[in-house]
N, C-alpha and C positions, 0 to 999 in steps of 0.2 A: 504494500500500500504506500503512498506518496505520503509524507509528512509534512504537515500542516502546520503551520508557525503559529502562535498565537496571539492574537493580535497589538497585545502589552508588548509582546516580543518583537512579533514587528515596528512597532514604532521606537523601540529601544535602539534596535539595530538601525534601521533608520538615520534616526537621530546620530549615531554612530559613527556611520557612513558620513552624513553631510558634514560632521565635524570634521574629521579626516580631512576629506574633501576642501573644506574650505581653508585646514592649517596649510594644506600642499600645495593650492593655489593662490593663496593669498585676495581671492575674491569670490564673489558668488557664482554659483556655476550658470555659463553660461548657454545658451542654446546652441543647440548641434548646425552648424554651416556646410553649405554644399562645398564648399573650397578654404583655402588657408586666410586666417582672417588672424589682424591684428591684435594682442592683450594690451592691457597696457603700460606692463613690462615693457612694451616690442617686441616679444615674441610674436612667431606664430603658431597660432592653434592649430591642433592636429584636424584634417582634412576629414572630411565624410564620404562614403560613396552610398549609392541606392541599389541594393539588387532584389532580384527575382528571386524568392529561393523555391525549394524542391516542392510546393505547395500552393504556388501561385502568389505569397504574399510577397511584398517591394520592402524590405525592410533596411531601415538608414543607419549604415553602421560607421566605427570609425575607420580610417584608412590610411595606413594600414592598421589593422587588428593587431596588436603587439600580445595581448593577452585574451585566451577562450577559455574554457573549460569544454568539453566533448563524451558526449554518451552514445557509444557506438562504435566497436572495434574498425569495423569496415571502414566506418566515416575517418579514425584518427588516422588509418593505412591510407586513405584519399592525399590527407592533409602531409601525413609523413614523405609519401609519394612527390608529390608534388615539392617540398622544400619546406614546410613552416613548420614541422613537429617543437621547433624550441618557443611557438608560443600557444603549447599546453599547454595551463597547469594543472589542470586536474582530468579525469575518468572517470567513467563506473564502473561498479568492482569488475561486470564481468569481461571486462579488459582486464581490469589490473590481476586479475586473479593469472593470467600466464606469464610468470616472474621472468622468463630467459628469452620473451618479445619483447615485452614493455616493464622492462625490469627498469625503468625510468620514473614509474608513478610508484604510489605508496600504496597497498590495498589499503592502508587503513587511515587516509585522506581522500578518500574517494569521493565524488557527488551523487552516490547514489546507486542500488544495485545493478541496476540496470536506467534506458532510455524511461521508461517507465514508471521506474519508482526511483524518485529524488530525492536529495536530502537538502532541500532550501536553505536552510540554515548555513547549511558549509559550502553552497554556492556563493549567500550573501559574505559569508565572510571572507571566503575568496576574495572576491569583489572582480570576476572576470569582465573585460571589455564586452564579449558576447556569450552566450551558451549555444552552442551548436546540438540541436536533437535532428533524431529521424522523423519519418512522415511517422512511424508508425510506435514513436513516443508520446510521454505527456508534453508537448510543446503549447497546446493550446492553454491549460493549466499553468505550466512555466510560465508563457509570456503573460497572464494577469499577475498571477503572485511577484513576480520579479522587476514587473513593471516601476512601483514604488521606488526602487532601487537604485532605476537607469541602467539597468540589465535586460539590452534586448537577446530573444530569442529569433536565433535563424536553421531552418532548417533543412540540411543537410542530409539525404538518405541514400549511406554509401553503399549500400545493398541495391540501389533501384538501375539496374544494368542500362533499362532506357534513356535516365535522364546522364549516364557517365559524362558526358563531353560537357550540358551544360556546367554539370557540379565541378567538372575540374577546372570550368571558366571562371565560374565565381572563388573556388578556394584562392587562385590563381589573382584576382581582382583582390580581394580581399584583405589578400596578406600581401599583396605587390612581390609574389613570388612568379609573374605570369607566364615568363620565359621557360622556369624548368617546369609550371604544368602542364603547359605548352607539349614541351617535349615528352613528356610523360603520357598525355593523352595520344600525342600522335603514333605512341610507341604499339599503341593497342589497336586504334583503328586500322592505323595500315594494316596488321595482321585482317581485321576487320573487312576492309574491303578486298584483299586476297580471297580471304573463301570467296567473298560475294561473286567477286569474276569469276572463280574456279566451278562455283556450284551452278552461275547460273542454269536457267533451262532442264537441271538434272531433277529427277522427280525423287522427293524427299522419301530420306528413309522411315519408316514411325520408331518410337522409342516408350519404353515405360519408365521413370524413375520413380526411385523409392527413397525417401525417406531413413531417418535410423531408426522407426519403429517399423516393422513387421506393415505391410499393406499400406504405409502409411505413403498414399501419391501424392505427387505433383501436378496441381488440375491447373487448367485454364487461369488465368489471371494473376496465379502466384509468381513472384518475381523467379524463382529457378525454370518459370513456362519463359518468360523474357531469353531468359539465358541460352535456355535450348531453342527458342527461334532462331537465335545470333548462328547458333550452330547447324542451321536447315533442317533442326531435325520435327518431327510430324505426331506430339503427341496422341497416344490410344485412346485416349479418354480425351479427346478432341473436341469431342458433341456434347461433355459433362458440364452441367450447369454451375457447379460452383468454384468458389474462386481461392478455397484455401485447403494445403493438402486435410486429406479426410481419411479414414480408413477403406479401402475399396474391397471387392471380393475379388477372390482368388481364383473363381470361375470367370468373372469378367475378363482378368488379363488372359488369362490363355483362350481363351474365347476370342480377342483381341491379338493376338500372337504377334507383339513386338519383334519387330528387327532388330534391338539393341537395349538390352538392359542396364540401368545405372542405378548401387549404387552409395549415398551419402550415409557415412560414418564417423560418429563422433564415440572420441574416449570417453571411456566410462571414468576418468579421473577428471572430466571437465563438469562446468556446470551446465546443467541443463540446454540446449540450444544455444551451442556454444562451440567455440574451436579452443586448441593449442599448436602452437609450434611442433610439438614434439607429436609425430605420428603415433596412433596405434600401433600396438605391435600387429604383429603380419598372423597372429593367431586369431586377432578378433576377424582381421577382412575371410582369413578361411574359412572361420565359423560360421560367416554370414554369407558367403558362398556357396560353402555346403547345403545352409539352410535352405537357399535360393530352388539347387538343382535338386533337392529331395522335394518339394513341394509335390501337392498330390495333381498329376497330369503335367507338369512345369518342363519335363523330358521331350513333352512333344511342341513345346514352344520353338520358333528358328533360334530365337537367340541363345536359346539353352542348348541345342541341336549344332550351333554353330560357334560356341563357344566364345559370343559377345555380349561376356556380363563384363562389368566396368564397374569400377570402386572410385571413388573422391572421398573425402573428408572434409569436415565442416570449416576447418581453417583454409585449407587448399582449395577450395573452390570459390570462394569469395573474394579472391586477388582482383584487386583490380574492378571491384563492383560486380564479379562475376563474369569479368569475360576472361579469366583464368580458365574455370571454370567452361566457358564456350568454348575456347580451343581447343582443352580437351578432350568435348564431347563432340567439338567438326570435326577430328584427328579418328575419334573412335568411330565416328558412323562412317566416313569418306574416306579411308586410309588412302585408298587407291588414287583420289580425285585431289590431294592436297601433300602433294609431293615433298613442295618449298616448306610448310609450315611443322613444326619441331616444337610441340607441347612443353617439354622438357625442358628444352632451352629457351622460353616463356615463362617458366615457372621458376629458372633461376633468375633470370633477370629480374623477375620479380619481388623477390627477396633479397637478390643480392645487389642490384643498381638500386633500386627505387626504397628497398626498406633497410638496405645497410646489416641484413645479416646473413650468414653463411647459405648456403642452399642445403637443406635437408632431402633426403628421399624417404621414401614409405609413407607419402601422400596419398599416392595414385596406383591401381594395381589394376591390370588384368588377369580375365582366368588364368590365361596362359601361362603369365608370371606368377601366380599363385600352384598352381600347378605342376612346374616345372621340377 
């Protein structure tokens, strides 16, 4: 649950702030300006920009951003990516909880355990320039309670594969990093429009993905359905009405009989709907292999029959807003049709250009390699 400040509280803190605030500047705080405007010290005050964020709203922030706080792993890899990780300050925990990625935050200074559930308190104390949430945080909550404050919320959702280019525009604007997110983004599309020429005209192969619970799909509308369009591939459950994975039957898919099975594994040492650096070991992808091709009828599926079951993991797939995650699944449906493009060497670059840490393996598996 989010925590609620109480309202004595809030005006304490408050009151707190604007003290601060007006010992640091030695006047009363003035209004936000679209460009560099005189104090009268002489100085100039720091500049404003207006953007769009991942939700439609135009929100006026300073420019550049020297200080955020960030709730969303994905989103802080956008920002890390891109060049401005040193103005962090803060996470929620379920970032800070993988100590040897983000062995830079404190789990126990965090903003909150997740996008979801805040800890107000230790935002306002913070006293970040912005809060960065996802679409699919409490942001709308955030920006009334923080509003008091002079704590805008902008919304950032490094998960949403479709809007990648604008979010790396704005991270990019924002923090006047714009050159290397620049080059950051470009690094992806290009692979990006490589399939595009290579697949055009080919008639899509279909796919089922799973989830880490048992029957647990990827329908229509969910952002991993984004992902897998990037990669041509042709959801089973194409014609299913809803829009968030659900549990499916077991008769349905093979009824459906996918070309390509995928799929997502998360360690049983993470929390919930959550990634780590450090892969599974190669015992769990087996076990959930095995499970796969024992299923009752599953033998006479192609892709069980043809030996295109495919593994990712929850940290591994979400590089890059997911189109980590797309290349691996263009690479696994097209091996044949995508000669130039090398998964593998996407998924180092990824970590080791754009996040500054070594490249691990035992992200990604096929039967094959499980197998072998």
């Amino acid at each position: 649950m989010s925590r609620t400040i109480p309202a004595r509280a809030l005006a304490l803190l408050l009151a707190a702030a604007l003290a601060l605030s007006l010992a640091a500047c030695g006047q009363a705080p003035a209004s936000q300006s679209s460009g560099p405007a005189s104090s009268p010290s002489g100085e100039e005050a720091p500049s404003t920009i207006t953007l769009t964020d991942n939700v439609g709203r135009q929100v006026e922030l300073p420019c550049p951003v020297e200080t955020c706080a960030v709730a969303l792993r994905y989103t802080s890899e956008l920002i890390r990516a891109c060049g401005a990780i040193d103005r962090v300050v803060a996470v929620d925990l379920n970032t800070a909880q993988d100590r040897e990625y983000w062995g830079m935050f404190d789990p126990e200074e965090v903003i909150g355990k997740s996008q979801r559930e805040l800890d107000y308190e230790k935002i306002v104390e913070l006293d970040p320039q912005v809060l960065i949430l996802p679409a699919n945080g409490a942001w709308e909550e955030a920006a009334e309670t923080l509003a008091p404050f002079g704590i805008p919320v902008f919304v950032i959702s490094g998960y949403d594969t479709a809007d990648f280019v604008n979010q790396c525009e704005n991270i990019g604007k924002m923090f006047g990093v714009e050159e290397s997110a620049a080059a950051f983004c470009t690094y992806f599309t290009d692979k990006l429009d490589y399939i595009d020429r290579q697949l055009e005209g080919v008639e899509e192969r279909t796919y089922y993905f799973e989830q880490n619970e048992d029957y647990s799909a990827v329908l229509p509308g969910n952002t991993f359905s984004q992902m897998m369009e990037l990669a041509h591939g042709r959801n089973i459950f194409q014609d299913a009405v809803q829009v968030n994975a659900d549990q499916v039957d077991s008769e349905e898919v093979l009824a459906r009989d996918p070309d390509v099975i995928i799929k997502c594994i998360t360690p049983d040492s993470a929390r919930t709907g959550t990634g780590l650096y450090a892969p599974p070991e190669k015992a769990q992808f087996l076990e959930s292999y095995e499970d796969i091709i024992s299923r009752p009828g599953w033998q006479d599926i192609g892709a069980v029959e043809n030996g295109d079951i495919y593994f990712m993991t929850q940290f591994s797939h979400g590089g890059a807003s997911k189109l980590v995650g797309t290349i691996y699944a263009a690479k696994w449906l097209y091996p044949d049709l995508l000669p130039e493009l090398d998964p593998d060497e996407v998924f180092r670059a990824w970590l080791e250009d754009f996040q500054g840490f070594r490249n691990v393996e035992g992200h990604f598996w096929t039967a094959a390699q499980l197998t072998a």
